[in-house]
Chimera marker file (.cmm) of the C-alpha trace (Angstrom):
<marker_set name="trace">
<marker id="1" x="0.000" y="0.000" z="0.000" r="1" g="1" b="0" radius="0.5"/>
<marker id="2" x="1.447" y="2.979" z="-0.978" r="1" g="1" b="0" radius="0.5"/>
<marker id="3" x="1.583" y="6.619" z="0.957" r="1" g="1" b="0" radius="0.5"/>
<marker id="4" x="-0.787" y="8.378" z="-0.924" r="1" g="1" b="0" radius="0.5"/>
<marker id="5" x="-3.397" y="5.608" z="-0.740" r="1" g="1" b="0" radius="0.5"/>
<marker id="6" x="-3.013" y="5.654" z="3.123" r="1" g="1" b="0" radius="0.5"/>
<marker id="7" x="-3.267" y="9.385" z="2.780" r="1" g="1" b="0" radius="0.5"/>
<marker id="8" x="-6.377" y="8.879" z="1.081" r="1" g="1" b="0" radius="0.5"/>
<marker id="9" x="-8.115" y="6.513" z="3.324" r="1" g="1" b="0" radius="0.5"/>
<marker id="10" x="-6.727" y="8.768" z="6.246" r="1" g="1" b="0" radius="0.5"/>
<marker id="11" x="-8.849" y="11.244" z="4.380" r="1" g="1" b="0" radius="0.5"/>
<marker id="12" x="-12.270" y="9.902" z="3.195" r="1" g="1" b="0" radius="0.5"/>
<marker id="13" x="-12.316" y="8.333" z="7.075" r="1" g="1" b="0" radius="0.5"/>
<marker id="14" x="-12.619" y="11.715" z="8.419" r="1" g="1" b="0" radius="0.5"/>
<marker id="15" x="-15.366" y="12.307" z="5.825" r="1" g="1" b="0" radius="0.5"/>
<marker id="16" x="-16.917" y="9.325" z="6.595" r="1" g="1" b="0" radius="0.5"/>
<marker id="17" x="-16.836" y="10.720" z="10.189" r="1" g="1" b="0" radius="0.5"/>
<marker id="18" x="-18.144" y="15.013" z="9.106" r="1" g="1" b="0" radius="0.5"/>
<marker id="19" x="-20.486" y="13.544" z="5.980" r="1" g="1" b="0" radius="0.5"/>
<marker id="20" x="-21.648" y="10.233" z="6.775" r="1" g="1" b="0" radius="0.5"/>
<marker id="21" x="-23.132" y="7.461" z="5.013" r="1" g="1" b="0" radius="0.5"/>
<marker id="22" x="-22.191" y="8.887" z="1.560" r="1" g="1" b="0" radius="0.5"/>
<marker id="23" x="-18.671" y="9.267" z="2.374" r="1" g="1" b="0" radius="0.5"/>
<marker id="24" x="-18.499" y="5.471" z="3.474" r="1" g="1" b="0" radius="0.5"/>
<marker id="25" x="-20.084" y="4.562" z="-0.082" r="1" g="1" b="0" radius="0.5"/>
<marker id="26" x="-17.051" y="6.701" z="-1.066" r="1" g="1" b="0" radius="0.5"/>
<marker id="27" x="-14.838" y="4.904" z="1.259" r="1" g="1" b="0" radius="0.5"/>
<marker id="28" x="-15.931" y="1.393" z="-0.170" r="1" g="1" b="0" radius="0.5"/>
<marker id="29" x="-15.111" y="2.460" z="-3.308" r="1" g="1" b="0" radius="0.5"/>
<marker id="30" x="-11.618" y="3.431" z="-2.657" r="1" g="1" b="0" radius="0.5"/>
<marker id="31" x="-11.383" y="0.066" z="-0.700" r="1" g="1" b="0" radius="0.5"/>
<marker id="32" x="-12.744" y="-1.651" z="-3.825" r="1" g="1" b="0" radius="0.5"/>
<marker id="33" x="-10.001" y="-0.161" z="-6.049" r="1" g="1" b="0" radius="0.5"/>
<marker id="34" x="-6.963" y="-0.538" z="-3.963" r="1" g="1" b="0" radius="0.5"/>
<marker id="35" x="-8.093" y="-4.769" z="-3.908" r="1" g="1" b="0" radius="0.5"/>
<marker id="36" x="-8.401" y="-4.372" z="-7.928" r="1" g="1" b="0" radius="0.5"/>
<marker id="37" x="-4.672" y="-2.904" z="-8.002" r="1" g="1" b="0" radius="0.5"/>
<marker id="38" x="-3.466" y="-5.238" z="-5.791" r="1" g="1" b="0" radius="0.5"/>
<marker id="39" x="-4.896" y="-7.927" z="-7.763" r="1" g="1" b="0" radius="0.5"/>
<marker id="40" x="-3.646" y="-6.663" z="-10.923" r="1" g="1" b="0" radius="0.5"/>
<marker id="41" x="0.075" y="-6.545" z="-9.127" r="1" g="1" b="0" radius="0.5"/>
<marker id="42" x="0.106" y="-10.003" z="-8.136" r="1" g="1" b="0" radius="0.5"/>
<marker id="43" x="-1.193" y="-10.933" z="-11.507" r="1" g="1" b="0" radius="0.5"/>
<marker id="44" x="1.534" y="-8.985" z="-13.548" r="1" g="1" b="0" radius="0.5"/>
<marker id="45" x="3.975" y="-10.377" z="-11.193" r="1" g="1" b="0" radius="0.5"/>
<marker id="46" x="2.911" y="-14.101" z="-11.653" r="1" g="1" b="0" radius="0.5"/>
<marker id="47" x="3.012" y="-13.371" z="-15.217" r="1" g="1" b="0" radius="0.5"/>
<marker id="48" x="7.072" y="-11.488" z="-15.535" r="1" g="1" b="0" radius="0.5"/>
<marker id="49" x="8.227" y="-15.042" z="-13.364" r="1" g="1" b="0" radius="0.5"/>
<marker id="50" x="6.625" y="-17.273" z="-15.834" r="1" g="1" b="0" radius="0.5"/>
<marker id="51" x="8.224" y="-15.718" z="-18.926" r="1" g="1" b="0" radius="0.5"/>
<link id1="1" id2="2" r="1" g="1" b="0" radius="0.2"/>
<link id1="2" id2="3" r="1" g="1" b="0" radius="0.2"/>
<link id1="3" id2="4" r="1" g="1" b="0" radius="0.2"/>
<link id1="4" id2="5" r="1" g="1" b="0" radius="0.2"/>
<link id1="5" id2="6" r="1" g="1" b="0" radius="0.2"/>
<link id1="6" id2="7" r="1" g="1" b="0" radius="0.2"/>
<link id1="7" id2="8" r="1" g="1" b="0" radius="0.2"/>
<link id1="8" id2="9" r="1" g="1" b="0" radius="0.2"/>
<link id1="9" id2="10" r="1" g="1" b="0" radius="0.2"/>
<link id1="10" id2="11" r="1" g="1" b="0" radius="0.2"/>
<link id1="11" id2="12" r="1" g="1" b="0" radius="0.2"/>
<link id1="12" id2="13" r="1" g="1" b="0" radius="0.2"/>
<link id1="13" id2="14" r="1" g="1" b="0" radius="0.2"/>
<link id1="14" id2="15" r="1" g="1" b="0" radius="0.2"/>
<link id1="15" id2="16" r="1" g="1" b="0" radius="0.2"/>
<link id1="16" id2="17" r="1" g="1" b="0" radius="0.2"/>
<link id1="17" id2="18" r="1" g="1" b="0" radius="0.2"/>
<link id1="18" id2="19" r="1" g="1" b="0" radius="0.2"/>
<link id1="19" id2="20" r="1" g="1" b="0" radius="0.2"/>
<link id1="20" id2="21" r="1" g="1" b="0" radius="0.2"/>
<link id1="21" id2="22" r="1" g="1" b="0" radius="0.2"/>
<link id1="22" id2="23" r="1" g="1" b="0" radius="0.2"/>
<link id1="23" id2="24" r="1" g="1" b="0" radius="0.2"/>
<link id1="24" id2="25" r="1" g="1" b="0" radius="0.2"/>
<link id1="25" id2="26" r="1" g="1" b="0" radius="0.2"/>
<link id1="26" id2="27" r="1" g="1" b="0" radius="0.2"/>
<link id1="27" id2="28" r="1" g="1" b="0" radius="0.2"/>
<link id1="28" id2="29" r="1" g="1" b="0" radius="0.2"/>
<link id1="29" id2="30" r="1" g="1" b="0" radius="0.2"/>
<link id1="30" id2="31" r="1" g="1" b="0" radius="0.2"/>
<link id1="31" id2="32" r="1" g="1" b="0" radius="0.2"/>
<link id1="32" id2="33" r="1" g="1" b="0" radius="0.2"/>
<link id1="33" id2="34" r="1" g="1" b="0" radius="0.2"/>
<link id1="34" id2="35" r="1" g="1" b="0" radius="0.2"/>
<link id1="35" id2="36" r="1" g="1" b="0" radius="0.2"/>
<link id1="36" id2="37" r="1" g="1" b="0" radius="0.2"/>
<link id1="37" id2="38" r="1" g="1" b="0" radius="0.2"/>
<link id1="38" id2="39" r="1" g="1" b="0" radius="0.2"/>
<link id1="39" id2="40" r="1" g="1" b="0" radius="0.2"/>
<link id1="40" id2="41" r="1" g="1" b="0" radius="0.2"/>
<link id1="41" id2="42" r="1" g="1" b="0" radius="0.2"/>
<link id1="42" id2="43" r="1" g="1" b="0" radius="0.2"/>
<link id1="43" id2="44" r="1" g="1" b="0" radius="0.2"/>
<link id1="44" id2="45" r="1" g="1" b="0" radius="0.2"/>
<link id1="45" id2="46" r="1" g="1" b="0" radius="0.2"/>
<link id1="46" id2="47" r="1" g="1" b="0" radius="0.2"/>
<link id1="47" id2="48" r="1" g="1" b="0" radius="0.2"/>
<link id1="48" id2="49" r="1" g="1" b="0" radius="0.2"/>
<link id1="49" id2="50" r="1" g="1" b="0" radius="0.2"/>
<link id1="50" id2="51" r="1" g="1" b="0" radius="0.2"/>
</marker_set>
């Protein structure tokens, strides 16, 4: 996980926390996308060893 992703759940949690319930859609989201590139890192790893 890199800073600025930590920055940016740092950030949408105090949202979540002055907005509510729409800023936790918003923090699902970011949740959702950080999986997807982790995902997509282990996949593009698994596929540079196999070359």
């Amino acid at each position: 996980m890199t800073t600025q992703l930590v920055g940016d759940l740092l950030i949408l949690a105090l949202a979540a926390r002055v907005f509510g319930a729409d800023a936790i859609a918003l923090l699902r989201r970011l949740a959702a996308v950080g999986v997807r590139a982790g995902v997509s890192e282990m996949t593009r790893h698994q596929r540079g060893a196999g070359r």
